[in-house]
C-alpha positions as CSV (number, residue, x, y, z in Angstrom):
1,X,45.9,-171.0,-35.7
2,X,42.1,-171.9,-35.9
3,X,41.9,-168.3,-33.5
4,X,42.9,-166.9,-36.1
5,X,40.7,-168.5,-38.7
6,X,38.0,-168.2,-36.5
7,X,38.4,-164.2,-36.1
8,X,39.1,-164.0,-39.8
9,X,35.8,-166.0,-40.4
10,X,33.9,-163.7,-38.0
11,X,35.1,-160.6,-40.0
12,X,34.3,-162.0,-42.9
13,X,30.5,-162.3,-41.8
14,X,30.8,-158.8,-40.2
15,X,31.9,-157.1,-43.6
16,X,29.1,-159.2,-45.2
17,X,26.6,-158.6,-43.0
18,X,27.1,-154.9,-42.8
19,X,27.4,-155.0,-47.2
20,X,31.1,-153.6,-46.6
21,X,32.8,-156.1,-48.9
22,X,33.6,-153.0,-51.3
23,X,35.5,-151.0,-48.5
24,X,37.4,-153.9,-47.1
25,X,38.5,-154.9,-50.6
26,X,39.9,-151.3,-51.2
27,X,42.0,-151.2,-47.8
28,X,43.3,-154.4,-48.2
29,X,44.1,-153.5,-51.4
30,X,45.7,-150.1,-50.2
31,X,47.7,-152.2,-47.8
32,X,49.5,-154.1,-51.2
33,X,50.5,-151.2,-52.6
34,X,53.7,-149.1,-52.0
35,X,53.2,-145.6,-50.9
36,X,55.5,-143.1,-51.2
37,X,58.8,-144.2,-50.0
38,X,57.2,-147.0,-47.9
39,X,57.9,-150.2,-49.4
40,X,54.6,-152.4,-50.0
41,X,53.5,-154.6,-47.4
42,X,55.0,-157.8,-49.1
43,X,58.4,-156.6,-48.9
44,X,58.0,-156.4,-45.1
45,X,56.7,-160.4,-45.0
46,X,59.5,-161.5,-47.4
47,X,61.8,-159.8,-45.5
48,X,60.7,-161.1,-41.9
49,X,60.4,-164.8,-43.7
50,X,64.1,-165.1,-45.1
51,X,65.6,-163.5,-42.0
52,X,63.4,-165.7,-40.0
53,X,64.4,-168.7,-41.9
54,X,68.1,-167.8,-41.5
55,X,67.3,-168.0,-37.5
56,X,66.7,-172.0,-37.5
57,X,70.9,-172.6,-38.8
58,X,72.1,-172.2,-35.4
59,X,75.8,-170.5,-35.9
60,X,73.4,-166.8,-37.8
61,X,70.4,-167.5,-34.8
62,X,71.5,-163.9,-33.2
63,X,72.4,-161.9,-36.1
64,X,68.6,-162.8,-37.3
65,X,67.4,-162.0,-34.0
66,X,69.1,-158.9,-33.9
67,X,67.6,-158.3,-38.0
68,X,63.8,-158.5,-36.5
69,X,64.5,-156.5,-34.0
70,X,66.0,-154.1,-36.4
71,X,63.1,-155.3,-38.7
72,X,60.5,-154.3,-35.5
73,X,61.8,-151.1,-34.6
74,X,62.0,-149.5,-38.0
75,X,58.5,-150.4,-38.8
76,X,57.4,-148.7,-35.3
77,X,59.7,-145.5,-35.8
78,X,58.8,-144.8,-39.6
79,X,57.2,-142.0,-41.0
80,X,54.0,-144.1,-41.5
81,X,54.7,-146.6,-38.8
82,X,52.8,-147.0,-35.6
83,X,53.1,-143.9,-33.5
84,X,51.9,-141.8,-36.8
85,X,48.6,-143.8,-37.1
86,X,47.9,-143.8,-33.5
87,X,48.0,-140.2,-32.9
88,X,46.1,-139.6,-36.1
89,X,43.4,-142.3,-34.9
90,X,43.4,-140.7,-31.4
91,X,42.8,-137.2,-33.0
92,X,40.3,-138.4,-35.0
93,X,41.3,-137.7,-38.7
């Protein structure tokens, strides 16, 4: 966890730095909203959370585990998911 404060912390300076604070504000804030049919980002973290927490009672550990992978696999195969925004980085657009 401190990595990750640490990283945040040296983005933060970054963004600061570079007098970016507007732009990161807006893509964060892009990020929070819905977008199309894509549900907003929270709905993803509340999802993961409650089928997360259902992994800890012992006798629904696989059917959660089986839900994130479900949970993984969707957000990788979706119209806007992961292999959409690579090739569109890799092209360059």
């Amino acid at each position: 966890m401190p990595i990750f404060f640490l990283i945040v912390g040296i983005l933060l300076i970054v963004v600061a730095v570079n007098d970016k604070i507007p732009e990161l504000a807006n893509l964060v804030k892009e990020d929070f909203k819905p977008s199309g049919s894509q549900p907003a980002f929270p709905v993803w973290i509340v999802a993961i959370f409650v089928i997360g927490s259902l992994g800890y009672i012992k006798a629904f550990k696989p059917v959660a585990n089986a839900f994130l992978v479900l949970i993984v696999i969707s957000m990788l195969l979706s119209n806007g998911g992961f292999f959409s925004q690579f090739t569109r980085a890799v092209e360059g657009r």
